[in-house]
C-alpha positions as CSV (number, residue, x, y, z in Angstrom):
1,X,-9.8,-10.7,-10.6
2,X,-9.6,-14.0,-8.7
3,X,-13.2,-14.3,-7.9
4,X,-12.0,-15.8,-4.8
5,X,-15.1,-15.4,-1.7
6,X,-16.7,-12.4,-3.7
7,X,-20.2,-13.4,-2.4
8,X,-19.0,-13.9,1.1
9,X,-16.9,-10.6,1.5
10,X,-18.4,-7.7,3.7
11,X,-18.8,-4.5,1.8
12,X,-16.6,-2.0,2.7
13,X,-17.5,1.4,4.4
14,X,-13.6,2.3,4.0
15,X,-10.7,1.6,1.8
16,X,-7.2,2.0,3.1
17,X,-4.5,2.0,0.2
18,X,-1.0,1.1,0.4
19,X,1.2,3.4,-2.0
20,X,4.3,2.0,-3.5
21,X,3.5,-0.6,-5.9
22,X,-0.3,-0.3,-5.2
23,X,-0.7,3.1,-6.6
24,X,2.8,4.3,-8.1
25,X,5.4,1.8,-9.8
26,X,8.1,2.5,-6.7
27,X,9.5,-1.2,-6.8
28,X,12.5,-0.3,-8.4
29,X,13.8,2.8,-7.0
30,X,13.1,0.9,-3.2
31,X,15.2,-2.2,-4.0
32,X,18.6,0.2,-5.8
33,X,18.1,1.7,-2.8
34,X,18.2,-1.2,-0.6
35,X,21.0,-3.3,-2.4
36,X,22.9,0.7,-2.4
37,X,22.8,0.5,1.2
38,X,23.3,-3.0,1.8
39,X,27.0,-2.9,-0.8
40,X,27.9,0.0,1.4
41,X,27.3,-1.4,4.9
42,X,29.5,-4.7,3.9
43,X,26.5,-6.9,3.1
44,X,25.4,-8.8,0.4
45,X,23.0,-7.4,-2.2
46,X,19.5,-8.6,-2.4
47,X,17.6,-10.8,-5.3
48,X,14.4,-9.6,-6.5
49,X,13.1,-12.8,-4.8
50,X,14.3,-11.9,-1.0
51,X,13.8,-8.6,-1.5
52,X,9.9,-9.7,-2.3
53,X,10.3,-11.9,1.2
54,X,11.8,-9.4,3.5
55,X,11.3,-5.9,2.0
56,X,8.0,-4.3,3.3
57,X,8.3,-3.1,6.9
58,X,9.2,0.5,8.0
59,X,12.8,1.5,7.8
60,X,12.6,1.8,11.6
61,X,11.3,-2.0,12.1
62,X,13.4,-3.4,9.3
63,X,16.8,-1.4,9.6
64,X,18.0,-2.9,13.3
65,X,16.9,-6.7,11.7
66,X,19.1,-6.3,9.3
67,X,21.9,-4.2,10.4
68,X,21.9,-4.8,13.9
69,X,20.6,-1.5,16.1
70,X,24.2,-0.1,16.6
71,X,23.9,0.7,12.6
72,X,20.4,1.1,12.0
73,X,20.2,4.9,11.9
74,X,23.3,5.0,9.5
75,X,21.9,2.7,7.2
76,X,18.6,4.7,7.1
77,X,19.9,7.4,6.5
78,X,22.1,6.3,3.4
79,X,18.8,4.4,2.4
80,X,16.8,7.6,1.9
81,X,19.7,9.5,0.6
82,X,19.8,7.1,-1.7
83,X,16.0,7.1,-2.7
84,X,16.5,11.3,-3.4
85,X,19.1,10.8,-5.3
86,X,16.6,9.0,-7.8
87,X,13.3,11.8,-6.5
88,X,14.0,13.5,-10.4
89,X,12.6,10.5,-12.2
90,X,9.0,11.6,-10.4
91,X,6.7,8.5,-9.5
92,X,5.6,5.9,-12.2
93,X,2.4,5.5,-12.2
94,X,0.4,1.8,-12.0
95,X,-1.7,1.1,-14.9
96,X,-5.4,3.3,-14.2
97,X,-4.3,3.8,-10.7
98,X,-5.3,7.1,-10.3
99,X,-8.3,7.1,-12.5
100,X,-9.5,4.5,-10.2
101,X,-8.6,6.3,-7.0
102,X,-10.3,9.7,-8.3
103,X,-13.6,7.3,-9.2
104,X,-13.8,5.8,-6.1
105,X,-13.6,9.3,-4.2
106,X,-17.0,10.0,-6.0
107,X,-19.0,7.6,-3.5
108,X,-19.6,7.8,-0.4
109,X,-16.7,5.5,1.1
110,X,-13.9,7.1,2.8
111,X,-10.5,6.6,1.5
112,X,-7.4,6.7,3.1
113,X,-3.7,5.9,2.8
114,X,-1.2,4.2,4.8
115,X,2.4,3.2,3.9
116,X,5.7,2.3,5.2
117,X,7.2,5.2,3.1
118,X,8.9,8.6,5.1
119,X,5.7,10.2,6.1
120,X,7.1,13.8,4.2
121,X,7.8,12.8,1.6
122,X,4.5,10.1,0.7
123,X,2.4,13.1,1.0
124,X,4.5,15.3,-1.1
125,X,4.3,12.2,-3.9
126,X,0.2,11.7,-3.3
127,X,0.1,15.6,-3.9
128,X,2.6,15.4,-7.2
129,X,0.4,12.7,-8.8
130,X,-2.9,14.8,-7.7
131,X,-4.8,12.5,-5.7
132,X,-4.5,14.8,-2.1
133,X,-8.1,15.1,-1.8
134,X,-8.9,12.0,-2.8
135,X,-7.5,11.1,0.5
136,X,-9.5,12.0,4.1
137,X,-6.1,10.7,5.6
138,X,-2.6,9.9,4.8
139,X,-0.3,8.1,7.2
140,X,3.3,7.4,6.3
141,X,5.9,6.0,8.3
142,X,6.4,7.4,12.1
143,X,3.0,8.8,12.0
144,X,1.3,6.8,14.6
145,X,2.7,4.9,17.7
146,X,3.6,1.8,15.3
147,X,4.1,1.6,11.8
148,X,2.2,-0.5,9.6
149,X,1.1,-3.5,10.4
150,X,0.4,-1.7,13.7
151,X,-3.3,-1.6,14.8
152,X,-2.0,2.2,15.9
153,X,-1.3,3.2,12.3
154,X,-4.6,1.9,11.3
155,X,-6.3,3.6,14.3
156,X,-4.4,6.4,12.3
157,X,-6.0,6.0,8.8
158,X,-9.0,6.0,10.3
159,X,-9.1,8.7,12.6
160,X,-10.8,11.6,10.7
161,X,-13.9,8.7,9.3
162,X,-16.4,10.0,12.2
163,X,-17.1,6.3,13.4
164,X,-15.6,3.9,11.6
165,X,-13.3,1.2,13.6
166,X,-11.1,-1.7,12.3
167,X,-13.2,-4.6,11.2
168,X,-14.2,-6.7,7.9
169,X,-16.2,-3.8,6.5
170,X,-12.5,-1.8,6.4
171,X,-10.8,-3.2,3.0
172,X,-7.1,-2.9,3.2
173,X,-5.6,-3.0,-0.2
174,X,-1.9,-3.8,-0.9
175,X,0.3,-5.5,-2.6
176,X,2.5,-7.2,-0.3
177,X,2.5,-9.9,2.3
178,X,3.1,-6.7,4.8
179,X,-0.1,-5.8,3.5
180,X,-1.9,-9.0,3.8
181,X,-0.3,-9.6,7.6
182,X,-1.7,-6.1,8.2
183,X,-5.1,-7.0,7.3
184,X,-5.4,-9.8,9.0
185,X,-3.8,-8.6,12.1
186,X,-6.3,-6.1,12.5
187,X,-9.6,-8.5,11.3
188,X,-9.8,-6.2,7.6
189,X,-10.8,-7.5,4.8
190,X,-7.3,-8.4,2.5
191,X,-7.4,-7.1,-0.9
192,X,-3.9,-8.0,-2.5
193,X,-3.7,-6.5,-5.8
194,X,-1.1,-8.5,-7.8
195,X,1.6,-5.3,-8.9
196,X,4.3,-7.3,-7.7
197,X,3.1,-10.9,-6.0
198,X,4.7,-12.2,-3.2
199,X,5.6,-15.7,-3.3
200,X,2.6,-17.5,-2.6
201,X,4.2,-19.3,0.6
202,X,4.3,-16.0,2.5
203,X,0.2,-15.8,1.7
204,X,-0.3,-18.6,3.4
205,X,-0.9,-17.7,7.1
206,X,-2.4,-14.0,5.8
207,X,-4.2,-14.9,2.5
208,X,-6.1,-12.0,0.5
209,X,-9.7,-12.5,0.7
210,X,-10.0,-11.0,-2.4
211,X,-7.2,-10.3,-5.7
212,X,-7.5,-7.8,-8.2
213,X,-4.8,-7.3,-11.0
214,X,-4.5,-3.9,-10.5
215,X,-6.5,-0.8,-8.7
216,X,-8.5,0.0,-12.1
217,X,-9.8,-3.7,-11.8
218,X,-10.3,-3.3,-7.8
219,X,-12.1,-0.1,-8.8
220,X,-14.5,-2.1,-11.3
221,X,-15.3,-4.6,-9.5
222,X,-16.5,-2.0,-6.5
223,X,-18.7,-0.1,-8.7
224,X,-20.2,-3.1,-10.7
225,X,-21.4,-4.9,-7.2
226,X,-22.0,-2.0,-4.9
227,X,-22.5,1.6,-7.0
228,X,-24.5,-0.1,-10.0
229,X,-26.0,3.5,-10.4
230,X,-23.2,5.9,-10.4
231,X,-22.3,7.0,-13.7
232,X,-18.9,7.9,-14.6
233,X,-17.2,8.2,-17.8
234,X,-14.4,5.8,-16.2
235,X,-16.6,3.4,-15.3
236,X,-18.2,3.3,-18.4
237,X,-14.8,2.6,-20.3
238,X,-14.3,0.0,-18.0
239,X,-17.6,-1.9,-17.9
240,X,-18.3,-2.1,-21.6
């Protein structure tokens, strides 16, 4: 962890996870996608490096950027026939990611989900790898009124909490500069857990408050400085 503000940082009430490349390895499958769809639109395929810059947003907010809105729809919809072409591999999984998720559902913070990915079929992957009730909410794309970084798809994830409202005691965790803007956008606390770093330029204007190398060290470092006394066998692996 980049003990970056530690003492400084409000303790959170709520955690709101991103999914692909926070949770499950999903990089991959989302850029052969892209450059698919890209090659058979006429454009130019994408580096790893400006796929990290522009990838991110809902298909629905990045598809007419990119394509123009005349050709949005057809490009999402050979993007995602694309991505189930590839739906027999089953999600990879990042390293004590869902250890760390099923931990954390132990206290009493409440958990959520939100992601850019099709709304159907995020929940179906959050039920393959077990974590569903884990979760008091999952939002995927076209859930709310606006996607993420919409304050309306964080109104979302946080809709079934009984009280809780966006603010510093809400830690968004991510691993994108999407992830970071929504943070900031909505005054949460920025958690960037470093899967698959953005250049560090696009961190500038929305910088993590805190980084983490992965969820199993986000996970650690919530229980060593907040839930000294819970006892789990997880934690104990972890913290010896």
């Amino acid at each position: 962890m980049s003990a970056e503000l530690t003492a400084s940082v409000t303790p959170p009430r709520a955690l709101i996870f991103d999914w692909d490349d926070t949770i499950t390895n999903n990089w991959w499958r989302v850029l052969l996608s892209m450059n698919k769809t890209l090659a058979q639109l006429g454009h130019p395929e994408w580096t790893d490096e400006e796929a990290l810059r522009r990838l991110g947003p809902s298909a629905r907010d990045l598809f007419p950027a990119v394509f123009g809105q005349e050709r949005a729809q057809e490009a999402s919809d050979l993007y995602y026939s694309f991505i189930d072409e590839l739906k027999g591999e089953g999600p990879r999984i990042c390293d004590g990611a869902v250890e760390a998720v099923k931990a954390l559902a132990e206290t009493p913070l409440y958990l959520a989900v939100l992601s850019n990915k099709r709304a159907d079929a995020l929940r179906a992957e959050v039920a393959l790898v077990g974590l569903s009730d884990c979760f008091s909410c999952i939002v995927g794309a076209g859930d709310a009124a606006e996607d993420k970084p919409g304050r309306a798809a964080v109104e979302k994830a946080l809709e079934s909490s009984q009280g809780i409202v966006p603010g510093r005691d809400v830690w968004f965790i991510g691993d994108s500069h999407i992830d970071m803007q929504c943070a900031h956008f909505n005054g949460l606390t920025a958690v960037l857990v470093e899967t698959k770093p953005p250049p560090e330029e696009m961190l500038e204007d929305f910088y993590p408050h805190l980084r983490f190398t992965g969820c199993k060290d986000l996970s650690s470092h919530i229980f060593k400085t907040f839930f000294q006394d819970f006892d789990l066998p997880f934690l104990q692996s972890r913290c010896t």
